[in-house]
C-alpha positions in Angstrom: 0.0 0.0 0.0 1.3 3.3 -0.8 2.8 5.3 2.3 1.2 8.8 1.4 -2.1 7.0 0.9 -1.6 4.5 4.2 -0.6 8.7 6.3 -4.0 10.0 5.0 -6.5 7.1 6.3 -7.8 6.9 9.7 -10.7 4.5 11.6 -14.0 5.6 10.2 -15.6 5.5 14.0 -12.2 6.4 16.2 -10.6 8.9 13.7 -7.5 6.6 15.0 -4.7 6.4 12.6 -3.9 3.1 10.8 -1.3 1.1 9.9 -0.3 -1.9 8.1 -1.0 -4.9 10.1 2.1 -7.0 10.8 2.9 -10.5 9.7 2.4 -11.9 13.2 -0.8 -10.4 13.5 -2.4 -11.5 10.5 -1.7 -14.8 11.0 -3.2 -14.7 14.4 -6.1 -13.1 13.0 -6.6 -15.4 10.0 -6.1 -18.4 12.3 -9.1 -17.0 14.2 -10.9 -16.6 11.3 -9.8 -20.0 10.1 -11.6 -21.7 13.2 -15.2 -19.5 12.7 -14.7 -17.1 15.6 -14.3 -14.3 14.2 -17.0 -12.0 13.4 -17.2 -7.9 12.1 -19.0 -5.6 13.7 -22.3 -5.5 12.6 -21.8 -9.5 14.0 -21.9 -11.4 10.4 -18.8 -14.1 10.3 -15.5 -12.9 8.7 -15.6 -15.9 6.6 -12.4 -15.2 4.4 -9.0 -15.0 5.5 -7.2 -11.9 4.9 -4.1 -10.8 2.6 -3.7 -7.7 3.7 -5.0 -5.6 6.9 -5.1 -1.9 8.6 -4.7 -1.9 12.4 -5.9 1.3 14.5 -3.4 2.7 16.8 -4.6 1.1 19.9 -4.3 -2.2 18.1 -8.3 -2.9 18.6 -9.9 -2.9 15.5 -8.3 -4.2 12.1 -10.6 -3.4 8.6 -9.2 -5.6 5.9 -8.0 -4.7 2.5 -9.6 -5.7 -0.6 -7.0 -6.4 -3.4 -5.0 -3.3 -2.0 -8.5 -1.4 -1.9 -9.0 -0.4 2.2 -12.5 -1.7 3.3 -12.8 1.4 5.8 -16.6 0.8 7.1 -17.4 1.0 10.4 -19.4 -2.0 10.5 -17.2 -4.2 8.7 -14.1 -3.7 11.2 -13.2 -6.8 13.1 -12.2 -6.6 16.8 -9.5 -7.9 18.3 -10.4 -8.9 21.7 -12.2 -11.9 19.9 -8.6 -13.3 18.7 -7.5 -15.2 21.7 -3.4 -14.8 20.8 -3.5 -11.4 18.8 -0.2 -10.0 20.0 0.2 -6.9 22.1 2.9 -5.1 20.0 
């Protein structure tokens, strides 16, 4: 993702800043998603693993990236108190 683009976006509902998700964190996220307990925010399943991710500052809420598109709707973000080994930093 382009660096002036990823400076610009923010969390639609916490105005947080985002950044790219790490390796480690996405593969604790799509192992989560892997075993059907993840779910977004408006609670439908987040059936699909993920390529690519955003991540607000406070490392809470990740909104996934569509074929390097950022899916940056409120109710699609995915929290991550429902990923039991999502890492801290």
């Amino acid at each position: 993702m382009d660096r002036k683009l990823l400076d610009l976006l923010c969390s639609p509902d916490t105005r947080q800043p985002l950044s790219l998700l790490d390796a480690t964190g996405l593969d604790a996220l799509n192992r989560a998603i892997g075993s059907g307990a993840v779910l977004k925010a408006d609670g439908s399943p987040q059936a699909q693993t993920l390529r690519e991710a955003l991540l607000t500052r406070d490392r809470k809420q990740v909104f996934r990236v569509d074929d390097g598109i950022p899916v940056l709707l409120a109710e699609e973000a995915i929290a991550t108190t429902q990923i039991a080994d999502f890492p801290e930093k």
